[in-house]
C-alpha positions, -999 to 999 in steps of 0.1 A, spaced: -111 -353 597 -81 -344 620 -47 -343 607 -15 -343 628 20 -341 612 49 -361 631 81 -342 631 112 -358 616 88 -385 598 88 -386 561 59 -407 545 79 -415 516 108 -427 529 97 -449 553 73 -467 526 102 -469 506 128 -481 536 97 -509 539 95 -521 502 132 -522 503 134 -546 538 102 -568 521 119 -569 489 153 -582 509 130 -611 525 114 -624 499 142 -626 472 149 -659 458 112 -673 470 89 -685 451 51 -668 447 35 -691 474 67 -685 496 62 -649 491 26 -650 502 31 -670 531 56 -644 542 31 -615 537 2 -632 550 27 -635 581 37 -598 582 4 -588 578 -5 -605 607 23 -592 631 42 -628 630 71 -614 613 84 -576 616 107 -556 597 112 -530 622 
């Protein structure tokens, strides 16, 4: 296995800067509003970029 390292990109904080952004959409929803909106990210129907 080949590993290549991506200048300026921190693993971490990105994950974290994600959690953050999902954590922003989903508040106040319900469970089954929340899983509608992840079963949308997850397919590419929403983005948090």
């Amino acid at each position: 296995m080949k590993t290549t390292a991506i200048e300026g990109f921190h693993t971490v904080e990105f994950f974290r800067a994600v959690k953050e952004k999902m954590a922003k959409a989903t508040e106040g929803m319900t469970l089954q509003e929340k899983r509608e909106v992840w079963k949308q990210m997850r397919e590419g129907q929403i983005s948090l970029a």
